[in-house]
ZADO-1210 file (C-alpha; in nm, 4 decimals, padded with zeros to 6 digits):
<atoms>
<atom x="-00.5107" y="01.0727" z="01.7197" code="UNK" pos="1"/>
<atom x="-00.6121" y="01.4162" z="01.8464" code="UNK" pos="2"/>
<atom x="-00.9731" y="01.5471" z="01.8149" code="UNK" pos="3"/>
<atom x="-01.0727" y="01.7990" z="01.5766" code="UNK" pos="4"/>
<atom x="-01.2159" y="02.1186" z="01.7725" code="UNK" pos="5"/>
<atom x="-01.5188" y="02.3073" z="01.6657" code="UNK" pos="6"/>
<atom x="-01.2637" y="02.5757" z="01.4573" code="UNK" pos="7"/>
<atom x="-01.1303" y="02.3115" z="01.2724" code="UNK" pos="8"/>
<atom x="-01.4227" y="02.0625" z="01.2017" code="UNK" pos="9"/>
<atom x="-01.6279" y="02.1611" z="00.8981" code="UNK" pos="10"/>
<atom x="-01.9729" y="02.2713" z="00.9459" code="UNK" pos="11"/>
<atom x="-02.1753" y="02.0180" z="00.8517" code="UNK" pos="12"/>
<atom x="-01.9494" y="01.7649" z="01.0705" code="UNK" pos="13"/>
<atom x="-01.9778" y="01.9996" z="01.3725" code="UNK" pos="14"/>
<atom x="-02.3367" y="02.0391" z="01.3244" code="UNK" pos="15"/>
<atom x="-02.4038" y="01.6712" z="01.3565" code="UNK" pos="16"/>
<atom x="-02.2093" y="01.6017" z="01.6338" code="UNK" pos="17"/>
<atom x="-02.3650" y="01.8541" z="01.7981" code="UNK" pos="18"/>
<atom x="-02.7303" y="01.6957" z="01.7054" code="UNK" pos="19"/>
<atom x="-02.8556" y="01.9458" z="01.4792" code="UNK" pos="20"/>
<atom x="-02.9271" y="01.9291" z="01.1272" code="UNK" pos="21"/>
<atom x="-02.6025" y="01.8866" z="00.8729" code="UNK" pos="22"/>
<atom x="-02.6232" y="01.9235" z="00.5106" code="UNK" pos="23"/>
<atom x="-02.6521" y="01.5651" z="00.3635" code="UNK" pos="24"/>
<atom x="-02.4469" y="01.4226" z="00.1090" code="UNK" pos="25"/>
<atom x="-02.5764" y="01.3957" z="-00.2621" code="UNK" pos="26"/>
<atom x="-02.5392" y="01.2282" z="-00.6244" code="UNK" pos="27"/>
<atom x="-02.2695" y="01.5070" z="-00.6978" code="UNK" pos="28"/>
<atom x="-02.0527" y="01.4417" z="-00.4561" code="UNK" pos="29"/>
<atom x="-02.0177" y="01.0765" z="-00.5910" code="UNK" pos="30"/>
<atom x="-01.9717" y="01.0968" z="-00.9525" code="UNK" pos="31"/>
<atom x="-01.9446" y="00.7499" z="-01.1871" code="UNK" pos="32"/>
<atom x="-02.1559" y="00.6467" z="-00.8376" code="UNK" pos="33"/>
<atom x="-02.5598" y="00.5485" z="-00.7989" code="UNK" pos="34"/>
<atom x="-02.7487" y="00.5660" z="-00.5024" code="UNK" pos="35"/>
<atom x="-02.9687" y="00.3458" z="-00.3523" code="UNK" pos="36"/>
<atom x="-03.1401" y="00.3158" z="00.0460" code="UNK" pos="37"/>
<atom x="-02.9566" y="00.1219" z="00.2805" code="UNK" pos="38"/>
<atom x="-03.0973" y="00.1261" z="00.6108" code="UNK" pos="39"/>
<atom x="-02.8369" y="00.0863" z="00.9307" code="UNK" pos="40"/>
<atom x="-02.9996" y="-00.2359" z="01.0172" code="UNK" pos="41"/>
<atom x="-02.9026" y="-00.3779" z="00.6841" code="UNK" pos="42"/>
<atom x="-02.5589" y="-00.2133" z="00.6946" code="UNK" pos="43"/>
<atom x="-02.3692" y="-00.4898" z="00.8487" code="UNK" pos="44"/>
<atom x="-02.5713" y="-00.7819" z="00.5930" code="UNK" pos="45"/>
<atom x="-02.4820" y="-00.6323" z="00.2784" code="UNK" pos="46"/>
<atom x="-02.1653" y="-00.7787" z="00.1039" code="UNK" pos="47"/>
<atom x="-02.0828" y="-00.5470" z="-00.1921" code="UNK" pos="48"/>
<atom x="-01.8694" y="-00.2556" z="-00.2043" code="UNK" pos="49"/>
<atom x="-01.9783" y="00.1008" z="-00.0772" code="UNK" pos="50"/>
<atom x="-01.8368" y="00.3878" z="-00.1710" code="UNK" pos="51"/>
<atom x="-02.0105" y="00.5819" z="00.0839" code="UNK" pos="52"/>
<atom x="-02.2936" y="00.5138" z="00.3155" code="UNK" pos="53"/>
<atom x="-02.5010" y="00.8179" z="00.4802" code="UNK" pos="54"/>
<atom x="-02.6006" y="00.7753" z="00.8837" code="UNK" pos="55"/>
<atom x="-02.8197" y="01.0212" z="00.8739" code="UNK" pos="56"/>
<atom x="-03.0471" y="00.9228" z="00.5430" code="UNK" pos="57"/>
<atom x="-02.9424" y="00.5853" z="00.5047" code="UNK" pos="58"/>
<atom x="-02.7841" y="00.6381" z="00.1388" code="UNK" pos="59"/>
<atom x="-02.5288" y="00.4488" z="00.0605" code="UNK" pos="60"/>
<atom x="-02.3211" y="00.5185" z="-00.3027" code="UNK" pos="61"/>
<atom x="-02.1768" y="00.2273" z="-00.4823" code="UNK" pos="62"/>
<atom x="-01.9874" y="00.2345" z="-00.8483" code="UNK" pos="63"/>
<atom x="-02.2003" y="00.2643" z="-01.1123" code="UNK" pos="64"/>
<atom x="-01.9580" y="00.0623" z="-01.3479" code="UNK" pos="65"/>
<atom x="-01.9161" y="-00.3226" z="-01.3054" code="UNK" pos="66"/>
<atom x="-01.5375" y="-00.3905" z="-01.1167" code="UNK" pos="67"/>
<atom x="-01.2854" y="-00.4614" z="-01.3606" code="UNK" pos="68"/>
<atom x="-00.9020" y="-00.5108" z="-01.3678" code="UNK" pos="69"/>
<atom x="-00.8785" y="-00.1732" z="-01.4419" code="UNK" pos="70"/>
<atom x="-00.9755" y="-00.1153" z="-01.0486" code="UNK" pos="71"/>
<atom x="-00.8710" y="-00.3994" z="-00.8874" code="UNK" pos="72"/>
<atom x="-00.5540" y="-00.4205" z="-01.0337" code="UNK" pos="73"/>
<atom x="-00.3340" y="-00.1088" z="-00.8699" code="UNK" pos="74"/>
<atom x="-00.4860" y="-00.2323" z="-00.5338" code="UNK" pos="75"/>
<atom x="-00.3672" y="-00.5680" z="-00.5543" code="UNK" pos="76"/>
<atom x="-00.0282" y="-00.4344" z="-00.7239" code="UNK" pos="77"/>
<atom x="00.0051" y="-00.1990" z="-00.4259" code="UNK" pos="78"/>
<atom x="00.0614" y="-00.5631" z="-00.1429" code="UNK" pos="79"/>
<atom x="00.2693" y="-00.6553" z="-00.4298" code="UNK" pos="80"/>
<atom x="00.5055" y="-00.3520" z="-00.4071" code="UNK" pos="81"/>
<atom x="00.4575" y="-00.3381" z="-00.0212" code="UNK" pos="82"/>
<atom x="00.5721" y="-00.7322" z="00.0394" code="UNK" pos="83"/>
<atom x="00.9054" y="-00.6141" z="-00.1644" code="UNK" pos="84"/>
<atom x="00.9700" y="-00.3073" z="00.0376" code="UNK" pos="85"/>
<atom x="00.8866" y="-00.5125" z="00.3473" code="UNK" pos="86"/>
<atom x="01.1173" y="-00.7209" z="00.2682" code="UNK" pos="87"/>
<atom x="01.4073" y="-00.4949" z="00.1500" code="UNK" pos="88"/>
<atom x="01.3615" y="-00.2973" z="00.4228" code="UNK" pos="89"/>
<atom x="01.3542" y="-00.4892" z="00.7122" code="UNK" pos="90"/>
<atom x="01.0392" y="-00.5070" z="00.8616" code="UNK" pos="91"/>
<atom x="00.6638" y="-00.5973" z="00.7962" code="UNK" pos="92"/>
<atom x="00.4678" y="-00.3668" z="00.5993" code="UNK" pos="93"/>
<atom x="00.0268" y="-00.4487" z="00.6362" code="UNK" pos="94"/>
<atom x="-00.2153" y="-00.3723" z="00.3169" code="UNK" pos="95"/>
<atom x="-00.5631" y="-00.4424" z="00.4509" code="UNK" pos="96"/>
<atom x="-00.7694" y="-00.3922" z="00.1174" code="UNK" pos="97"/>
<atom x="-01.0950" y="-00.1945" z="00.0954" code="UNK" pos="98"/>
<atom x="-01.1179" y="-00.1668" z="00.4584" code="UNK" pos="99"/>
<atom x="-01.4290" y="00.0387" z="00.6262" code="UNK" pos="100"/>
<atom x="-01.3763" y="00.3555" z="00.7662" code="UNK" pos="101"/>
<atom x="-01.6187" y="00.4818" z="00.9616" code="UNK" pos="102"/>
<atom x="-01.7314" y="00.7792" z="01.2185" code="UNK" pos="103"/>
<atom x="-01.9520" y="00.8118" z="01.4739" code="UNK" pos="104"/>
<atom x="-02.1664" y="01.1126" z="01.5884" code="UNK" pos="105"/>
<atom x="-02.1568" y="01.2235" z="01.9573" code="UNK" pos="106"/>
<atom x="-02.4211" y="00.9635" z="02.0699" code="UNK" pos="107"/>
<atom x="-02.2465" y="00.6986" z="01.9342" code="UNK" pos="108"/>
<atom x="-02.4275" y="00.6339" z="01.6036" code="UNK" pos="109"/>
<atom x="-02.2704" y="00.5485" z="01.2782" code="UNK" pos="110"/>
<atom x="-02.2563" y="00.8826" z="01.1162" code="UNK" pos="111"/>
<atom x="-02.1123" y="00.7773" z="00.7999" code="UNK" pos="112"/>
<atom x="-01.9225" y="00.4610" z="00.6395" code="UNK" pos="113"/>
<atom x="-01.6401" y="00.5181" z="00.3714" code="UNK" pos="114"/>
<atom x="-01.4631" y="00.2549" z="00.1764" code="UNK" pos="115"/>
<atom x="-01.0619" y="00.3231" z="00.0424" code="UNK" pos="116"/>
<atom x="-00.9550" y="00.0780" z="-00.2253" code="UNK" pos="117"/>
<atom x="-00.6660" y="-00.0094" z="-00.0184" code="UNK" pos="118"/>
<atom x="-00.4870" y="00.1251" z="00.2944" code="UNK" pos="119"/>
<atom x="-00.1303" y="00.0881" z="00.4334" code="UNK" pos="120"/>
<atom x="00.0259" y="00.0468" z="00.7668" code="UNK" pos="121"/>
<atom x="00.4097" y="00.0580" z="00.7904" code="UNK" pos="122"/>
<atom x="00.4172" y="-00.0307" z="01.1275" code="UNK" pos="123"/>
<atom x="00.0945" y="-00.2782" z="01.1622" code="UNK" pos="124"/>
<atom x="00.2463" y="-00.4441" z="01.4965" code="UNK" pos="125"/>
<atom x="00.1298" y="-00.0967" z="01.6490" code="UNK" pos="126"/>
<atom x="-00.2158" y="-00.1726" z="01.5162" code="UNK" pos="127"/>
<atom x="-00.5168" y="-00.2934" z="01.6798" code="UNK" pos="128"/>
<atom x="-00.7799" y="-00.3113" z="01.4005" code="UNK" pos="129"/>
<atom x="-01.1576" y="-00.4372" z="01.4255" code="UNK" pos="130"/>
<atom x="-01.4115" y="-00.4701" z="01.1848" code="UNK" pos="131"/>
<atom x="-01.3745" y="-00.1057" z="01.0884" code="UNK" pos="132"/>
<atom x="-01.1173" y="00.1834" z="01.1177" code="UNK" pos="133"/>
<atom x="-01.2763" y="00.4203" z="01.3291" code="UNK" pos="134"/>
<atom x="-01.1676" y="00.7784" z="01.2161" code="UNK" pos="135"/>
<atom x="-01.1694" y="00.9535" z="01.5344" code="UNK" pos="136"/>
<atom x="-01.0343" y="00.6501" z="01.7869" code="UNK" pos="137"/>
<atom x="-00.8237" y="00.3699" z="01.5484" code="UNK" pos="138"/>
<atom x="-00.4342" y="00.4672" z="01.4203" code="UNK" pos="139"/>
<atom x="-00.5095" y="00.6008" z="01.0781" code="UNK" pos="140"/>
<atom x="-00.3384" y="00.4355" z="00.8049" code="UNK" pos="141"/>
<atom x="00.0138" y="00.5491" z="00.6926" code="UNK" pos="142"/>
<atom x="-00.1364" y="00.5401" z="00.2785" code="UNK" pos="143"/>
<atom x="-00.4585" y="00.5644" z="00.1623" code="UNK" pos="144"/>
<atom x="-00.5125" y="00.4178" z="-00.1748" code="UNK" pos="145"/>
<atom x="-00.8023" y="00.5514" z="-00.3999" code="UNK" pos="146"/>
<atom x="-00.8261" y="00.4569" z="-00.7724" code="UNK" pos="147"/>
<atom x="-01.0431" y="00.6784" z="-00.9795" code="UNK" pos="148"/>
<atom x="-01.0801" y="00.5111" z="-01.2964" code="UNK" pos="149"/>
<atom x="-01.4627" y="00.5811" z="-01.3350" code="UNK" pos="150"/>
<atom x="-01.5017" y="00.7787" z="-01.0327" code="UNK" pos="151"/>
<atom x="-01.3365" y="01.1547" z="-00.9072" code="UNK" pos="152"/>
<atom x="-01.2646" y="01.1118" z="-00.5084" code="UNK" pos="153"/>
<atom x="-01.1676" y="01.4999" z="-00.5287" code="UNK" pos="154"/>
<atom x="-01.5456" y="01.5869" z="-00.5388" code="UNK" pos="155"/>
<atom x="-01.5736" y="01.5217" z="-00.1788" code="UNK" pos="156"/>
<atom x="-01.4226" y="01.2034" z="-00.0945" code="UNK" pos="157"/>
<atom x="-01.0705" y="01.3641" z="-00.0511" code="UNK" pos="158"/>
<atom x="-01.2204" y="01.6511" z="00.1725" code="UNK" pos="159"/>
<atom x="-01.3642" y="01.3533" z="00.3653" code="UNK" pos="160"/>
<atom x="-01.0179" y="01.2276" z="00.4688" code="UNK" pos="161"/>
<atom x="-00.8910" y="01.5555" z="00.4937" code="UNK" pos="162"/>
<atom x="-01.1812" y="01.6091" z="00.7863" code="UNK" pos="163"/>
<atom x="-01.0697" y="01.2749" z="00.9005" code="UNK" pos="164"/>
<atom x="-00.7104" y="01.3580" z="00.9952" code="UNK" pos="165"/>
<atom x="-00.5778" y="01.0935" z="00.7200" code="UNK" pos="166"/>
<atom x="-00.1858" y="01.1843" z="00.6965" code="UNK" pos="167"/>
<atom x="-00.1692" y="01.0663" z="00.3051" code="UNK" pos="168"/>
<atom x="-00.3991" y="01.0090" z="00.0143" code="UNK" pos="169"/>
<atom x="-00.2596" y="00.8546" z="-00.3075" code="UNK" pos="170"/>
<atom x="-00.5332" y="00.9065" z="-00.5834" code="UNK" pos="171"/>
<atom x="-00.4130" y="00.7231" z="-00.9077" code="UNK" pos="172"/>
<atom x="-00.6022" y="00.7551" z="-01.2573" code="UNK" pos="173"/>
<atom x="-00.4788" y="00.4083" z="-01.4169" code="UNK" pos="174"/>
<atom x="-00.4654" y="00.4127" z="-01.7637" code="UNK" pos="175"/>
<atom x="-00.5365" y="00.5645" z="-02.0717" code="UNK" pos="176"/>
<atom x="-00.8937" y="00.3636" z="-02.0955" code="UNK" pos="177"/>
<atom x="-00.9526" y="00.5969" z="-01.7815" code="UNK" pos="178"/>
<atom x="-01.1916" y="00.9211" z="-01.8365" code="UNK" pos="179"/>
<atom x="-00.9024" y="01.1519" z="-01.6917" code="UNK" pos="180"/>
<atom x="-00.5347" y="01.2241" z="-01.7641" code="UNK" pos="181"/>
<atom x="-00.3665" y="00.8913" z="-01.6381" code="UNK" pos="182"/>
<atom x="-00.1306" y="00.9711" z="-01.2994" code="UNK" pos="183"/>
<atom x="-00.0994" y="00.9511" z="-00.9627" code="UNK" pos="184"/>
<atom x="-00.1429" y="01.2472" z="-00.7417" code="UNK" pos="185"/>
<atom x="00.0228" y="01.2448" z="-00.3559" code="UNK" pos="186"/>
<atom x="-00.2272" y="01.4397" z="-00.1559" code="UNK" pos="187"/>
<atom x="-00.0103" y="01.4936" z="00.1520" code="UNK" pos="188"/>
<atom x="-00.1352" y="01.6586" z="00.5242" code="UNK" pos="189"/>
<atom x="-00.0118" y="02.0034" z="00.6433" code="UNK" pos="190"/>
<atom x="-00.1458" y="02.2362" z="00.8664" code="UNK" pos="191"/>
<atom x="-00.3929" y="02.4252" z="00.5731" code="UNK" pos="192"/>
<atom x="-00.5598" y="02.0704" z="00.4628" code="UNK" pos="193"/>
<atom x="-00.3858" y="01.8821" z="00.1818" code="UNK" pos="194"/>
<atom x="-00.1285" y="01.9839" z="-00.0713" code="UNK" pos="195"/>
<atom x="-00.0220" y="01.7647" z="-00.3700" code="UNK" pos="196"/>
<atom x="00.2996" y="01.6755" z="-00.3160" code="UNK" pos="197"/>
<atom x="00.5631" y="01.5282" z="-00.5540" code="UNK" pos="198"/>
<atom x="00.6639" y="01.2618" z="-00.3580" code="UNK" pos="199"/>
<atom x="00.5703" y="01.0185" z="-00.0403" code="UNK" pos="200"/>
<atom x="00.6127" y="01.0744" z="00.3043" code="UNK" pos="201"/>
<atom x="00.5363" y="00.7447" z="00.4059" code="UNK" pos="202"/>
<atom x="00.7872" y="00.6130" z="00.1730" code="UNK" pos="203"/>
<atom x="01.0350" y="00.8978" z="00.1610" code="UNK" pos="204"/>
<atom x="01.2043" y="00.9490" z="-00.1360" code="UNK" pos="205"/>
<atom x="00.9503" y="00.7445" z="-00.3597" code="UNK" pos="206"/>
<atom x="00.7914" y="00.9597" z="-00.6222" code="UNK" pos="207"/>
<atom x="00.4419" y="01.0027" z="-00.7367" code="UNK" pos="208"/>
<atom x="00.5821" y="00.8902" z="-01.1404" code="UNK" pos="209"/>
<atom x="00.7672" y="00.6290" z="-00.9902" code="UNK" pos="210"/>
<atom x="00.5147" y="00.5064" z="-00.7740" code="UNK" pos="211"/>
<atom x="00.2415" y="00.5443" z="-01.0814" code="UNK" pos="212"/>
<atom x="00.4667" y="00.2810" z="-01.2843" code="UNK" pos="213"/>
<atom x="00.5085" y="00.0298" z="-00.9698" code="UNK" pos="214"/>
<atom x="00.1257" y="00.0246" z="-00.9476" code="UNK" pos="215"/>
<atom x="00.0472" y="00.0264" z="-01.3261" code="UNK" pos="216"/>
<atom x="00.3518" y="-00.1022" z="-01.5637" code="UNK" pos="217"/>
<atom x="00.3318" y="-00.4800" z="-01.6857" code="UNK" pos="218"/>
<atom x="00.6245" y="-00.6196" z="-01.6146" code="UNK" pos="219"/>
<atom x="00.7517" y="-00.4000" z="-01.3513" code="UNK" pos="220"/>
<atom x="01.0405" y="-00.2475" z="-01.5689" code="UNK" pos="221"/>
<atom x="01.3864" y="-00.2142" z="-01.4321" code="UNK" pos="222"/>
<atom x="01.3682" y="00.1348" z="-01.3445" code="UNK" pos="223"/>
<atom x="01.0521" y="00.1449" z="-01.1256" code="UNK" pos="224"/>
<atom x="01.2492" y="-00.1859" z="-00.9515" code="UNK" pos="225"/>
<atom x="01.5548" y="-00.0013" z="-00.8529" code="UNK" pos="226"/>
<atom x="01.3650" y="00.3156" z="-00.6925" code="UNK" pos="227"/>
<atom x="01.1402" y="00.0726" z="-00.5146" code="UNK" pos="228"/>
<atom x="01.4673" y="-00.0350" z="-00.3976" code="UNK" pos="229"/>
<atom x="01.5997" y="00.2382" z="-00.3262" code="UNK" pos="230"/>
<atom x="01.3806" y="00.3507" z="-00.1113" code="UNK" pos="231"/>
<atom x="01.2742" y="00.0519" z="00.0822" code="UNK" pos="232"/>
<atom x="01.6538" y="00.0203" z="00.1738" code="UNK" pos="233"/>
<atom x="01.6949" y="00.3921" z="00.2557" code="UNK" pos="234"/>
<atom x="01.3609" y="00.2883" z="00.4923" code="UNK" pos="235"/>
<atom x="01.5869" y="00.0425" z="00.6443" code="UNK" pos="236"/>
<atom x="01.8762" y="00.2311" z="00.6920" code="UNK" pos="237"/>
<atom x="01.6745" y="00.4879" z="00.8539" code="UNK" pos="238"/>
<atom x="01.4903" y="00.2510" z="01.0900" code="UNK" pos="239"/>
<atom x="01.8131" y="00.0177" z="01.0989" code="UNK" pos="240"/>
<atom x="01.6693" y="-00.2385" z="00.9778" code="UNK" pos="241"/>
<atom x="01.8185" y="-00.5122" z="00.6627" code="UNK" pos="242"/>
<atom x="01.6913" y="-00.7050" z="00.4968" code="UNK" pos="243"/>
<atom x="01.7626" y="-00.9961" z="00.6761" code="UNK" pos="244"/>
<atom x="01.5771" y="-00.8856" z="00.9553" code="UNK" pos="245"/>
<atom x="01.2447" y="-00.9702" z="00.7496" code="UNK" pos="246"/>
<atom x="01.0741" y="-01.3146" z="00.9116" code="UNK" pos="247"/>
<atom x="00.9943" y="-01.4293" z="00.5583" code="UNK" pos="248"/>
<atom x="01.3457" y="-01.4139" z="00.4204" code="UNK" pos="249"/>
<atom x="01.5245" y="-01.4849" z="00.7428" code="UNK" pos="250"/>
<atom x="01.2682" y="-01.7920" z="00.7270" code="UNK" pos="251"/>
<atom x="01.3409" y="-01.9026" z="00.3732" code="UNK" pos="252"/>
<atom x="01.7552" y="-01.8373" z="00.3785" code="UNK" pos="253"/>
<atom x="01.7363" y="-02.0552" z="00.7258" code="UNK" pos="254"/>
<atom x="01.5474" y="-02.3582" z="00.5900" code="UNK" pos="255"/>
<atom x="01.7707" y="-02.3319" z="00.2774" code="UNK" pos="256"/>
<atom x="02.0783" y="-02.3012" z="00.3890" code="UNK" pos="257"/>
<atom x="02.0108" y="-02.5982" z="00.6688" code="UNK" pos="258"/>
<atom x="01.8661" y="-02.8023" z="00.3122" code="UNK" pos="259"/>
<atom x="02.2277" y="-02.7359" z="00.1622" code="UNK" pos="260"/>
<atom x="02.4463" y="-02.8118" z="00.4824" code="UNK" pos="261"/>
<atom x="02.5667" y="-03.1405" z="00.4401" code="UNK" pos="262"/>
<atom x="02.7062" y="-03.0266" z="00.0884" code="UNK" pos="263"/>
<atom x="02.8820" y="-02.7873" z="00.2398" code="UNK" pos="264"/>
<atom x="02.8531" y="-02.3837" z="00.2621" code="UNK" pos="265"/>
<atom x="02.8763" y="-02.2923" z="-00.1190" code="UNK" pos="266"/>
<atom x="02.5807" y="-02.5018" z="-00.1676" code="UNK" pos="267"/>
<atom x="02.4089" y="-02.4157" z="00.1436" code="UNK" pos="268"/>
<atom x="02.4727" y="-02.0100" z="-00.0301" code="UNK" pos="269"/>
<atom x="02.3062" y="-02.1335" z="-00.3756" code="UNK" pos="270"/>
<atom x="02.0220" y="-02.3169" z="-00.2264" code="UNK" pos="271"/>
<atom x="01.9297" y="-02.0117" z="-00.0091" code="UNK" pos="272"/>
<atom x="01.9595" y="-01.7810" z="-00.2893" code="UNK" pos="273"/>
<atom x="01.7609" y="-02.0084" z="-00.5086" code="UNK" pos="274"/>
<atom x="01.4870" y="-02.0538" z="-00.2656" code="UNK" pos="275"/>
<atom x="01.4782" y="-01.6750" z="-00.2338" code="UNK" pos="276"/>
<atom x="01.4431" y="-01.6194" z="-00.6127" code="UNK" pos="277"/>
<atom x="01.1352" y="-01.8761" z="-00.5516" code="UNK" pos="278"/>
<atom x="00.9676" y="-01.7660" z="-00.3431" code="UNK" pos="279"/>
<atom x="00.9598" y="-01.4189" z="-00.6028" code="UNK" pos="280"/>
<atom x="00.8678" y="-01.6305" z="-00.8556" code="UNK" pos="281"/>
<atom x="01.1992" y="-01.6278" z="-01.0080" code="UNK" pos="282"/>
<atom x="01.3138" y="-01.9822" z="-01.1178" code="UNK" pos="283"/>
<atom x="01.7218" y="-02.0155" z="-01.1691" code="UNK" pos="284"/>
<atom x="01.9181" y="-02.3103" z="-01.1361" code="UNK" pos="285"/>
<atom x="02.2413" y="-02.1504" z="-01.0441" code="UNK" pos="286"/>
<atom x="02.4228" y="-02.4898" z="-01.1170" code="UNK" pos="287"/>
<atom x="02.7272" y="-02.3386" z="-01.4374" code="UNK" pos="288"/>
<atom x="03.0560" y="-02.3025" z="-01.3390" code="UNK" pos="289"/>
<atom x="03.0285" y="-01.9700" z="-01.3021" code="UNK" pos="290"/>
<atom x="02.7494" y="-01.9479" z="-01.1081" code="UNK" pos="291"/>
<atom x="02.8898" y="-02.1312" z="-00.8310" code="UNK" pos="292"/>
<atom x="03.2279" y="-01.9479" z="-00.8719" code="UNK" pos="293"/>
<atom x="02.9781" y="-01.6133" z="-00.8287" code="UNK" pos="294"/>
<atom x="02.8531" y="-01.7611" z="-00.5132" code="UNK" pos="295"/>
<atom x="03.1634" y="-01.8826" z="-00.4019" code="UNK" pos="296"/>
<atom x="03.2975" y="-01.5262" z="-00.3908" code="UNK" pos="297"/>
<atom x="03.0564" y="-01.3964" z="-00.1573" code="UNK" pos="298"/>
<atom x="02.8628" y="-01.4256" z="00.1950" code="UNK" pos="299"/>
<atom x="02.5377" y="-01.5741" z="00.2278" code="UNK" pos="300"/>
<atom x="02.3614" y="-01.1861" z="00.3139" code="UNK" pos="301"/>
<atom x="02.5531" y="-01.0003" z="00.0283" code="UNK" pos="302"/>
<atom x="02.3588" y="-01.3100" z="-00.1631" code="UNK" pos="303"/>
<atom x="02.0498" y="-01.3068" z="-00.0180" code="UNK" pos="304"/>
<atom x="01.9997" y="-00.9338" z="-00.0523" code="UNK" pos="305"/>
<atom x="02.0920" y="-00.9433" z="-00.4420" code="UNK" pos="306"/>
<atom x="01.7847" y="-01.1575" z="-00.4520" code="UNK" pos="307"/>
<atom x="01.5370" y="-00.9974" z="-00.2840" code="UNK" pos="308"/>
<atom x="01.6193" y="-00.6557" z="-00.4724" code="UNK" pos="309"/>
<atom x="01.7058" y="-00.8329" z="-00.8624" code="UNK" pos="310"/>
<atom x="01.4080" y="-00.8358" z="-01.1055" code="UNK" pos="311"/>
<atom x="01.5300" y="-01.1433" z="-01.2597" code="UNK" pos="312"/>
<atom x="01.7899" y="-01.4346" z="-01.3046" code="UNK" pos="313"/>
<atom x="02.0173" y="-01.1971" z="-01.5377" code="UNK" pos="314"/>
<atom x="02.0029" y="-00.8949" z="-01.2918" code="UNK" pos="315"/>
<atom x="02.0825" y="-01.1169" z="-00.9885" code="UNK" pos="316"/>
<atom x="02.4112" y="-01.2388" z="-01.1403" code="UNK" pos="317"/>
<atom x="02.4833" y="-00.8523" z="-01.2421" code="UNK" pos="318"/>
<atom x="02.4196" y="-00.7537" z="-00.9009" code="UNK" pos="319"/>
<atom x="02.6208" y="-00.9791" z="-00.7491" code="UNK" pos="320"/>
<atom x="02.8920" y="-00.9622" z="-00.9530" code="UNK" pos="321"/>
<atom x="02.8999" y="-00.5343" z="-00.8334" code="UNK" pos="322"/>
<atom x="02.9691" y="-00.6817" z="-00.4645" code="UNK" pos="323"/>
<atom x="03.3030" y="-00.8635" z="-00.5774" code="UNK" pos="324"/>
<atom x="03.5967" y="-00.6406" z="-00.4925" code="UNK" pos="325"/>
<atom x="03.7867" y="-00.5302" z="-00.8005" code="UNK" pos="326"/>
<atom x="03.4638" y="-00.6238" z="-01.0898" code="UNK" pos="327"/>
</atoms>
């Protein structure tokens, strides 16, 4: 990642690299926050979440309200929606949950410490990660993940990342217990700073509504299934990947199909796909006539892939049956 110069870093960022005397960072720049003094030597002991921690007083902000499901559950949704487009597309996709980010000054001293509620790597095999993300040294994530269901990371948070060179912030309000409008806004990088944009460029193609249902809607509803599909196999296509190029379910259709061998390839097809299904949660026995007759009709990948993309037993058979010529 390229260094910012002094044109482009903000004062107060320039000002303490340089060793003079920066403007500090107060209670309005956290709101639904409280502050309390955290010393650097006590930095590295403390186990609760941060929101942001000062170098240069030793403040550090965490959220004023206790954690609920409310904030917890998008993040955890989020490696749920990123283990399906993994797997659609082709290739491993890393969530690494609140992860530190942190930068130093020019001496080498923690200037500040900054928690996301999740971040994204498409490609984590290029990754080396530590303890912390360092800002100005570390591959920045590919998403950024900040829920503001008490809190408003657009007070200074987001002009934080901006500083930091982060390519793309996803700030999602959850629901309607939240104190703002509930939505998901793309903050995306260009040349000026960030721009809202109305759809990813991590994920091309997936759209802030779209990806505000994935992360919020319980079930997942049909519709926010097939653009998560759609766009995790337009990844793939891109990258030329398939979905059988995933470990996990080249891993699982291997094991399954060796399972189902000695009953020959039809059942060797129906085992993989069930263990598939499984290992989704998805239970199906697959065992009428027509079931096997479905699986009869059609190779083990055409199979394999209806499973990985179908939100259920019903929609697998429907999706399958689209693959036989002439249905």
């Amino acid at each position: 990642m390229a260094k910012w110069s002094a044109l482009e870093t903000p004062a107060h960022e320039a000002s303490a690299r340089d060793g003079g005397k920066a403007p500090g960072y107060g209670s309005e720049d956290f709101p639904g926050c409280e502050s309390f003094h955290l010393p650097e030597s006590a930095l590295e002991h403390y186990e609760g979440r941060l929101e942001f921690w000062d170098g240069r007083t030793g403040t550090a902000w965490k959220v004023s309200e206790p954690t609920s499901t409310c904030h917890e559950g998008p993040s955890r949704r989020l490696v749920q929606m990123a283990e399906r487009v993994a797997m659609l597309r082709g290739s491993r996709i890393a969530c690494f949950g609140a992860s530190d980010l942190v930068r130093h000054d020019a001496a080498g001293r923690r200037r500040w410490l900054m928690q996301a509620d999740e971040v994204l790597y498409l490609h984590p095999d290029r990754v080396r990660l530590g303890p912390a993300i360092d800002v100005d040294v570390d591959p920045l994530p590919d998403v950024a993940l900040e829920v503001d269901h008490s809190t408003d990371v657009r007070r200074r948070k987001l002009e934080i990342y901006q500083e930091s060179g982060f390519p793309e912030i996803w700030v999602l309000v959850p629901w309607g217990s939240s104190r703002r409008t509930p939505g998901l806004a793309i903050h995306a990088r260009r040349e000026q700073g960030y721009a809202e944009a109305p759809e990813s460029r991590a994920l091309p193609g997936w759209k802030a509504e779209e990806i505000f249902r994935a992360l919020t809607e319980d079930p997942l509803s049909a519709g926010a299934m097939r653009a998560l599909e759609r766009v995790a196999l337009a990844m793939g296509a891109r990258e030329g990947t398939r979905p059988e190029d995933d470990p996990t379910a080249r891993s699982v259709s291997l094991k399954a199909e060796a399972r189902g061998y000695e009953r020959g390839q039809e059942e060797a097809r129906a085992a993989s796909v069930r263990a598939v299904l499984r290992a989704r949660g998805i239970e199906a026995a697959l065992d009428s006539s027509e079931d096997r007759e479905l699986i009869g009709a059609l190779p083990a990948e055409v199979l394999v892939a209806a499973a990985l993309a179908c939100t259920g037993e019903a929609d697998f058979r429907r999706r399958a049956r689209e693959q036989i010529p002439g249905e």
